[in-house]
C-alpha positions as CSV (number, residue, x, y, z in Angstrom):
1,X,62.2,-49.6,185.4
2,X,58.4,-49.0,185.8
3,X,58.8,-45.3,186.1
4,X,61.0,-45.8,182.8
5,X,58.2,-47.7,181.2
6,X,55.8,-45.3,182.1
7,X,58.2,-42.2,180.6
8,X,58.3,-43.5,177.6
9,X,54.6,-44.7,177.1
10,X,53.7,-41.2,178.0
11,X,56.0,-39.6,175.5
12,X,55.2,-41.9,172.9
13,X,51.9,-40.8,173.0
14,X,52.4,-36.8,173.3
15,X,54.3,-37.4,170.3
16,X,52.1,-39.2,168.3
17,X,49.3,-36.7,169.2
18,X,51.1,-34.1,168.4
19,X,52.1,-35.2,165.2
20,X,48.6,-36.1,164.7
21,X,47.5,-32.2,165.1
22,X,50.2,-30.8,163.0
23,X,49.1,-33.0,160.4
24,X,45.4,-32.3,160.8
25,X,45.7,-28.3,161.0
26,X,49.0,-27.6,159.5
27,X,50.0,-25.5,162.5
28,X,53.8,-25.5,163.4
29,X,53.7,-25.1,166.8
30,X,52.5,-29.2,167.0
31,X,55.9,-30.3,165.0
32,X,57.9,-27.9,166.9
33,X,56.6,-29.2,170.6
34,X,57.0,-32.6,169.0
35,X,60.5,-32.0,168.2
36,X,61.2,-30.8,171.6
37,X,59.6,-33.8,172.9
38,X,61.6,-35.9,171.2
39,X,65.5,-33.5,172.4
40,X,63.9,-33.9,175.8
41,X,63.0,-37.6,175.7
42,X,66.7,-38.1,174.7
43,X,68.3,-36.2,177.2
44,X,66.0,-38.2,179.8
45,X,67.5,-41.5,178.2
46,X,71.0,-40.4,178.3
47,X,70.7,-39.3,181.9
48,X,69.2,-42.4,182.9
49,X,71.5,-44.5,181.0
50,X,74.2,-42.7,182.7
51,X,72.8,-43.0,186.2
52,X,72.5,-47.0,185.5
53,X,75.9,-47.6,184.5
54,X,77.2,-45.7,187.5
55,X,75.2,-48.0,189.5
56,X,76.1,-51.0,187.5
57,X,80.2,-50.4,187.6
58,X,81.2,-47.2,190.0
59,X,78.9,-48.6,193.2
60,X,79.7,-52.3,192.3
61,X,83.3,-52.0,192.4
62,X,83.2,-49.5,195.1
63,X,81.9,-52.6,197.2
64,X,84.2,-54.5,195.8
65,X,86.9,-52.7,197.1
66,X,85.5,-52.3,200.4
């Protein structure tokens, strides 16, 4: 979850930054690697939330079983 933590605080600020220069110079290139920032942070979640229920139900029950 640390590692998850860290993700996120480091995205948070790439964003922000980012943001921060497109609105200072008006160049599109900062709100389009924002925006990918943002598709890519979401795919990261979505992974991750799919590796954690896996975890939480698929390996549980597995040992369940067994």
């Amino acid at each position: 979850m640390l590692i998850l933590r860290l993700f996120l605080l480091l995205s948070t600020l790439v964003l922000v930054l980012s943001l921060g220069m497109y609105i200072f110079t008006r160049d599109r290139r900062y709100s389009t690697f924002a925006w990918k920032v943002v598709r890519f942070t979401a795919l990261f979640m979505a992974l991750f939330l799919i590796l954690v229920v896996l975890e939480r139900y698929v390996l549980t029950g597995w040992r369940f079983l067994g």
